[in-house]
C-alpha positions as CSV (number, residue, x, y, z in Angstrom):
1,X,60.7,24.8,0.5
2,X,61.9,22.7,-2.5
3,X,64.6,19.7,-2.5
4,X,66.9,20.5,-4.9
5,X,69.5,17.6,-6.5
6,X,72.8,18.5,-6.4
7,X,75.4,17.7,-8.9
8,X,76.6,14.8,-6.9
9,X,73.1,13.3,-6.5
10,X,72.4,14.4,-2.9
11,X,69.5,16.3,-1.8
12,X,69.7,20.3,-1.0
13,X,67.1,22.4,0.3
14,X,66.3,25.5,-0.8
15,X,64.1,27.7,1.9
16,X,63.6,31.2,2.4
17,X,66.1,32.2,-0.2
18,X,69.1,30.0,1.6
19,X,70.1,27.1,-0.1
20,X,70.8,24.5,2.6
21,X,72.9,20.6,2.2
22,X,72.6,18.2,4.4
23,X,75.4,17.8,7.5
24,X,74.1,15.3,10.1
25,X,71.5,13.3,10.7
26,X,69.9,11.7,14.1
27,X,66.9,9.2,14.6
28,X,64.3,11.6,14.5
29,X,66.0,14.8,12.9
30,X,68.1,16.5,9.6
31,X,70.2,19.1,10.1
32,X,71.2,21.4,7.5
33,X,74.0,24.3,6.5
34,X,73.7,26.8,4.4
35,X,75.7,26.0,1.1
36,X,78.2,29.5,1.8
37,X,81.4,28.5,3.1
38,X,82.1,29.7,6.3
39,X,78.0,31.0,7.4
40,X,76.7,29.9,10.6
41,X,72.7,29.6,9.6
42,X,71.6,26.3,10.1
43,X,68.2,24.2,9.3
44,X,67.1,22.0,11.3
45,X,64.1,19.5,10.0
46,X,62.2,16.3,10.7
47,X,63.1,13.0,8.1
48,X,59.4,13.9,6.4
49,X,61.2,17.0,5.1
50,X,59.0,17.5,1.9
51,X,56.8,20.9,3.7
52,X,57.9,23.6,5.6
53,X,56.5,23.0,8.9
54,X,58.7,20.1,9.4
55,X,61.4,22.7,9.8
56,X,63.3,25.1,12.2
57,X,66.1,27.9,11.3
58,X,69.1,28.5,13.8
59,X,72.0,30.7,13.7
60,X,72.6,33.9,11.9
61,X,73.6,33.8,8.1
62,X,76.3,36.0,7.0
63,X,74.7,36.9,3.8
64,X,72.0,38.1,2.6
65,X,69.2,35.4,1.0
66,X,69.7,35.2,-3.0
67,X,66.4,34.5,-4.2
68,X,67.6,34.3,-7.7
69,X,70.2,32.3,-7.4
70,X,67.5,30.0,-5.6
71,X,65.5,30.2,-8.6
72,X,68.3,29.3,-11.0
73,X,68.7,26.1,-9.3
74,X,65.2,25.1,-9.2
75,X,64.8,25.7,-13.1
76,X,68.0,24.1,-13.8
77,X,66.8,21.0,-11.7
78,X,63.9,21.3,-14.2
79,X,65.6,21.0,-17.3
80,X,67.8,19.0,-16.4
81,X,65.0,16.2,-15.4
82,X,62.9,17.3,-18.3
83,X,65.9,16.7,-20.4
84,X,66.3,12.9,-19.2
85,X,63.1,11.7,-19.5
86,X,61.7,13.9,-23.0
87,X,63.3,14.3,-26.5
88,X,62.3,17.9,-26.6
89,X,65.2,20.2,-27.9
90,X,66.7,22.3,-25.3
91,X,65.2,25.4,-26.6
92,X,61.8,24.4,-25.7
93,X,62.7,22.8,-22.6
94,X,64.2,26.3,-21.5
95,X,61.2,28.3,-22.8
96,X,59.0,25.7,-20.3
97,X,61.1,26.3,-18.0
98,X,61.2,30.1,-17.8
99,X,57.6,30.7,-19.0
100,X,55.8,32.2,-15.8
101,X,59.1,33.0,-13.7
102,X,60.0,36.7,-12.8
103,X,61.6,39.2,-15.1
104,X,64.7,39.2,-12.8
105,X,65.2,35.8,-12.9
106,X,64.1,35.3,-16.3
107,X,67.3,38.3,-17.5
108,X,69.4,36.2,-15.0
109,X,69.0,32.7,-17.0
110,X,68.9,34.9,-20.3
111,X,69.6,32.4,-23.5
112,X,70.4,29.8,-20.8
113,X,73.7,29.1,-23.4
114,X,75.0,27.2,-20.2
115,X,72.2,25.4,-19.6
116,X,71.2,23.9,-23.1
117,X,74.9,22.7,-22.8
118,X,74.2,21.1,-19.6
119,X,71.4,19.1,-21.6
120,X,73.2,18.3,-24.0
121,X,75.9,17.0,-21.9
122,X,73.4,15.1,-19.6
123,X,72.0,13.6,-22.4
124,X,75.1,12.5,-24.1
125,X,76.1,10.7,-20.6
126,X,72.8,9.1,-20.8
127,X,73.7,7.8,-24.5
128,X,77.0,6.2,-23.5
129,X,76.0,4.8,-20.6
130,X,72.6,3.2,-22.2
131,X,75.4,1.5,-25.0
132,X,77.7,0.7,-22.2
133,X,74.7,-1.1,-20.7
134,X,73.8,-2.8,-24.1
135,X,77.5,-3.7,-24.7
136,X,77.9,-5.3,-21.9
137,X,74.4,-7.1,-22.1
138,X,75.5,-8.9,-25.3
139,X,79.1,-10.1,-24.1
């Protein structure tokens, strides 16, 4: 199981090649859908959701699990954090980020054109919004 971010800051899980977001929540209890519009498998977990046995699946998906796609998220959720908090250029933080995957998923990402401009746009939001911070320090 890993917790992916998604692009709107929430948490996603990604589990046995489903990609699950969160839907409700109860005192003692998560539940999850899977991120395909209109599937019926569910996830059901405990709040300590960081391991896989804090978790149940329910219902029947409608789609077969995409392991790669999976995998794309989980390296783009590690450039993207490597890209925030290192001044590396976003060739090596790809090469990181690929070295040791499978070949499958490594063809899939390929020169990872779209995600070096994702750094480059994260970091650029990062820029204006550390001078907004010091512009508006000064005032």
């Amino acid at each position: 199981m890993d917790i992916i971010l998604s692009s709107r800051g929430k948490n996603k899980i990604a589990y046995k090649g489903y990609i699950y977001r969160k839907d409700k929540d109860t005192q003692t209890t998560i539940s999850w859908r899977c991120e395909v519009k209109g599937c019926k498998g569910r996830l059901s977990t405990t709040l300590e959701y960081e391991s896989d046995r804090n978790c149940s699946e329910k219902g029947e998906h409608s789609h077969a699990p995409d392991v790669v796609k999976v995998g794309e998220e989980i390296v783009k959720k590690k450039v993207l954090k490597a890209a925030a908090t290192t001044h590396d250029p976003p060739r090596r933080l790809l090469e990181d980020a690929i070295a040791g995957l499978s070949d499958e998923l490594a063809a899939k990402i390929g020169s990872g054109a779209k995600l070096k401009s994702s750094i480059s746009r994260k970091r650029r939001i990062m820029g204006n919004y550390v001078t907004s911070l010091n512009l508006t320090s000064l005032k």
